[in-house]
C-alpha positions in Angstrom: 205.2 -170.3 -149.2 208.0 -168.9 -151.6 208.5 -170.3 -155.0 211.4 -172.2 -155.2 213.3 -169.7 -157.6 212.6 -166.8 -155.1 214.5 -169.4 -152.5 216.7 -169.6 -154.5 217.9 -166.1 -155.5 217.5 -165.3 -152.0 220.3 -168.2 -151.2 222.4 -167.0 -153.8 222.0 -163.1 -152.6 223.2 -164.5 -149.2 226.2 -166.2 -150.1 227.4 -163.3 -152.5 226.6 -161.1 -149.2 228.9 -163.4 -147.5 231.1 -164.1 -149.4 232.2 -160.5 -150.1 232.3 -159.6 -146.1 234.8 -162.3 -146.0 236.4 -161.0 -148.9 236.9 -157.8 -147.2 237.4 -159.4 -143.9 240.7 -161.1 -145.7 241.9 -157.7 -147.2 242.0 -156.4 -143.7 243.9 -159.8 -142.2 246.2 -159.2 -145.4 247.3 -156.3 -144.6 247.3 -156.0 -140.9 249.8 -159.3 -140.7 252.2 -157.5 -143.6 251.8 -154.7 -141.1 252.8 -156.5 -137.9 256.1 -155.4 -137.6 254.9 -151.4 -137.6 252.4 -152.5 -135.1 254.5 -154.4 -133.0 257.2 -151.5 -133.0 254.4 -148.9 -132.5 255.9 -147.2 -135.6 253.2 -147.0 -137.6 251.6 -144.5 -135.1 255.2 -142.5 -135.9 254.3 -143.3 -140.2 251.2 -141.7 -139.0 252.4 -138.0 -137.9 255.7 -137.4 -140.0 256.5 -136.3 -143.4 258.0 -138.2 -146.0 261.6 -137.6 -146.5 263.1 -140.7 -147.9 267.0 -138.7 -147.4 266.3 -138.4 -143.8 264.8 -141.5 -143.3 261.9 -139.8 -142.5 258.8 -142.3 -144.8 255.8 -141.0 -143.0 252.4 -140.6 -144.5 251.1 -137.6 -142.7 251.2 -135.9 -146.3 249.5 -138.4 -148.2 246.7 -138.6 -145.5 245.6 -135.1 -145.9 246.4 -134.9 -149.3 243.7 -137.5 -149.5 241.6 -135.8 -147.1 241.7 -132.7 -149.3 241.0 -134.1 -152.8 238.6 -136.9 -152.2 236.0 -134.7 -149.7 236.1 -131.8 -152.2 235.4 -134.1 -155.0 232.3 -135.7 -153.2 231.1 -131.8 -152.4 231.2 -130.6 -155.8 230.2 -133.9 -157.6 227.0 -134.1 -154.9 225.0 -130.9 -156.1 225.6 -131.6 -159.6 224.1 -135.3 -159.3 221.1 -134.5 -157.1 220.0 -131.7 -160.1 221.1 -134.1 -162.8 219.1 -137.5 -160.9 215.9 -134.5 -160.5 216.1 -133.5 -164.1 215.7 -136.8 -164.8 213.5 -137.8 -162.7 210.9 -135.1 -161.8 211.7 -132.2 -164.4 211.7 -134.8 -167.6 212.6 -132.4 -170.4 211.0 -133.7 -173.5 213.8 -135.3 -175.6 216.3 -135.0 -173.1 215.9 -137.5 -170.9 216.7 -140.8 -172.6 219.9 -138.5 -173.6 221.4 -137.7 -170.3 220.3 -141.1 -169.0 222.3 -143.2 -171.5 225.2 -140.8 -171.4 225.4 -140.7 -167.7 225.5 -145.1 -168.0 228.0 -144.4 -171.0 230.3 -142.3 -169.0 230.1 -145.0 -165.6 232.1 -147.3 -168.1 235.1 -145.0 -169.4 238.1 -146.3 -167.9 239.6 -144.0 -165.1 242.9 -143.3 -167.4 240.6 -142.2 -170.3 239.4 -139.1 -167.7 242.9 -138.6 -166.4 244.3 -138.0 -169.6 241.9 -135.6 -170.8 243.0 -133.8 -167.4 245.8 -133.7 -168.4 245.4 -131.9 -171.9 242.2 -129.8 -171.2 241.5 -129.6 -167.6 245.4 -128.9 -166.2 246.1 -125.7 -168.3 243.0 -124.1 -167.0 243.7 -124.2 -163.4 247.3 -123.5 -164.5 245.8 -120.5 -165.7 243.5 -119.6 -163.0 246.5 -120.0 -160.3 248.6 -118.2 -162.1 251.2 -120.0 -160.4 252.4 -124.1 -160.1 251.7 -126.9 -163.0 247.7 -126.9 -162.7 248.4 -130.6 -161.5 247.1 -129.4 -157.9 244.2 -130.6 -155.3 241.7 -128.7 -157.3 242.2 -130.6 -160.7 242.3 -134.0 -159.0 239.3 -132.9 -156.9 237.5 -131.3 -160.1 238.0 -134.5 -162.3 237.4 -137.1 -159.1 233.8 -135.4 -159.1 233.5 -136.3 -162.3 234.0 -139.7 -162.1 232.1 -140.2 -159.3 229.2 -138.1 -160.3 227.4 -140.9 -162.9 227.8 -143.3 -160.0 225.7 -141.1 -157.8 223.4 -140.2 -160.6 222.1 -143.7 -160.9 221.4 -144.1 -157.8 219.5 -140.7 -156.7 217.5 -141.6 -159.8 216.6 -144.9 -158.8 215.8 -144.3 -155.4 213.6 -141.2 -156.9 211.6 -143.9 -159.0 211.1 -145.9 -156.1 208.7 -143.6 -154.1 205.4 -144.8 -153.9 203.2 -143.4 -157.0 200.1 -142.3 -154.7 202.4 -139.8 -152.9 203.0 -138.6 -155.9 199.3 -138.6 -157.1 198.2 -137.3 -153.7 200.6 -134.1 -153.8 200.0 -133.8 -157.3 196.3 -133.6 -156.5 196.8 -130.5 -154.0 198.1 -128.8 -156.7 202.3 -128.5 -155.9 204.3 -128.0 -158.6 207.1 -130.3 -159.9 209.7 -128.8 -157.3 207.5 -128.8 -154.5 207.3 -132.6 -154.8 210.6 -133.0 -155.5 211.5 -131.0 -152.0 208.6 -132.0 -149.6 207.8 -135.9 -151.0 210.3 -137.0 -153.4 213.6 -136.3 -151.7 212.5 -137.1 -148.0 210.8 -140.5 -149.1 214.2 -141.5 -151.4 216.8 -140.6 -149.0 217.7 -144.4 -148.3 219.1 -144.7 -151.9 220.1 -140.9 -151.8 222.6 -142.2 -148.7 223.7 -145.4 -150.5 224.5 -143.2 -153.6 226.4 -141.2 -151.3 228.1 -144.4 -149.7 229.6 -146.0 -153.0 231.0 -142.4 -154.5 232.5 -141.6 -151.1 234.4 -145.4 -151.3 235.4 -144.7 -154.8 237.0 -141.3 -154.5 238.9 -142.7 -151.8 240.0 -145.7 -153.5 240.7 -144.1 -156.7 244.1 -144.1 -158.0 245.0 -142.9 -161.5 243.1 -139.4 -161.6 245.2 -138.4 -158.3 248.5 -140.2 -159.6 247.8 -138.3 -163.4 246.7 -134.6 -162.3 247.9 -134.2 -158.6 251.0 -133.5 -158.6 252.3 -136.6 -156.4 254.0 -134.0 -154.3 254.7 -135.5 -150.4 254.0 -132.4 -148.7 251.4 -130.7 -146.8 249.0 -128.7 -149.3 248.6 -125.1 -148.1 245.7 -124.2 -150.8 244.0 -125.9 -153.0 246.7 -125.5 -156.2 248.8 -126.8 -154.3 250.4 -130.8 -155.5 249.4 -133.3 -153.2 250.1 -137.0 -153.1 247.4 -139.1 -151.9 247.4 -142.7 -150.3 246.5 -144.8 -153.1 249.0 -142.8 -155.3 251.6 -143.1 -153.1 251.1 -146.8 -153.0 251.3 -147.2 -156.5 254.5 -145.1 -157.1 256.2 -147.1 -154.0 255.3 -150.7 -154.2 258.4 -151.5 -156.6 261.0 -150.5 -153.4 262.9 -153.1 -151.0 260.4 -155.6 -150.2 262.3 -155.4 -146.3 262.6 -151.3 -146.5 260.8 -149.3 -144.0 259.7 -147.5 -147.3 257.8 -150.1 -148.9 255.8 -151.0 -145.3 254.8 -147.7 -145.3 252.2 -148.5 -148.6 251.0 -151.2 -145.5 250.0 -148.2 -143.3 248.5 -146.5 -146.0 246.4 -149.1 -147.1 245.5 -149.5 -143.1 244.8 -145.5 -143.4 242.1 -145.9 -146.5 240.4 -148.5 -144.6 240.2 -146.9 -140.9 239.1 -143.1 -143.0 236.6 -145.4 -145.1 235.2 -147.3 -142.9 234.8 -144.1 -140.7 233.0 -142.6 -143.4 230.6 -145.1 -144.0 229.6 -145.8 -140.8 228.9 -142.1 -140.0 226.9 -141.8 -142.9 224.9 -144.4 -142.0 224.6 -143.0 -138.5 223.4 -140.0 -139.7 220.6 -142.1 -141.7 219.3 -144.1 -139.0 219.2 -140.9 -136.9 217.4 -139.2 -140.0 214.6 -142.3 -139.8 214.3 -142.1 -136.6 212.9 -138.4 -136.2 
């Protein structure tokens, strides 16, 4: 029989657990009934596939979707490789002295504010790729997508490292005991026995680089057009929100941050659920 306490963290774990589906079940109502009327009408499937040209009465989201889908995927691709070697150097290389450094830094930089990151962007990060382009502002895909993977990096970090920590110690004995070296565990034991947190790590950077808003409104460019190349400006959804909330509360222009907000939770929720797809089908084999 369980202790009582055990009972009763388990209780309180549920009710959290509830308590935030709900949450995010009343997000979804939220914005689906402020949304009605672009349902109803069928125009939001119109918001959907035009451009955004508030002169022509034109306020679709079509740019801001893939501006998204350009910065927050590249982010996510660049920040991945950089965690996995930084969560292994902590975890299985363990550089004398280094360690407890990167670790602490890593959980200092999780708690900068997001503004603090844009506006070092801003001053450091934009005049390089200003300079690489050749071309443009720097405030492009690129530098959102460069300092997004920053951000989300420390997040993933934690998480590959704890779920490296977590595999049993007598695999680690046994394949130490056949004589593999550090990155031979690491490849054949380590990462194939950890990939449950590897895949949750994966989940809550994917949800913030999405949901993230002042690195994209600071170094993007906030442009409303389709980007061509990667130093290209781009607006993305949760920008765009931002920038257009203050409009006519009965303006086609202010429902449209409705469909956006609709968009980030269809392409997130699409996200996640294919990513745990891809997990179950990974334990399954």
């Amino acid at each position: 029989m369980q202790p009582r306490s055990e009972q009763a963290a388990e209780r309180i774990l549920l009710v959290c657990a509830v308590l935030s589906s709900l949450i995010t079940a009343a997000i979804l109502v939220f914005m689906l009934i402020m949304g009605l009327p672009l349902l109803a009408g069928g125009r939001i499937f119109t918001l959907a596939i035009s451009a955004w040209e508030p002169g022509r009465e034109l306020f679709g989201i079509y740019p801001m979707l893939l501006g998204t889908l350009a910065v927050a995927p590249l982010a996510l691709i660049i920040a991945l490789p950089v965690s996995l070697g930084t969560a292994a150097l902590i975890g299985v290389a363990q550089p004398r002295g280094a360690v407890l450094f990167v670790r602490r830094f890593v959980q200092l930089m999780t708690g900068i504010p997001t503004v603090v990151y844009g506006f070092v962007g801003v001053f450091l990060l934009v005049p390089l790729i200003r300079g690489m382009a050749g071309r443009g502002t720097g405030m492009c895909v690129l530098t959102a997508a460069l300092l997004l993977a920053l951000l989300v990096a420390p997040t993933m970090i934690l998480f590959f490292g704890e779920a490296f920590q977590s595999v049993p110690r007598a695999y680690l004995l046994a394949v130490d005991a056949i004589g593999a070296d550090r990155w031979q565990k690491f490849c054949h034991v380590i990462l194939p026995n950890a990939w449950r947190g590897v895949l949750g790590g994966i989940v809550m950077a994917t949800g913030r680089a999405f949901g993230d808003t002042m690195i994209a409104l600071m170094v993007a460019g906030n442009a409303a057009r389709v980007p061509q190349s990667v130093y290209d400006p781009v607006r993305t959804l949760t920008s765009h929100i931002a920038l257009i909330k203050a409009a006519d509360y009965n303006s086609l222009e202010f429902k449209s941050i409705f469909a956006c907000g609709l968009a980030l939770y269809l392409v997130a929720s699409v996200l996640v659920v294919l990513i745990r797809r891809i997990g179950r089908h990974e334990a399954a084999r």
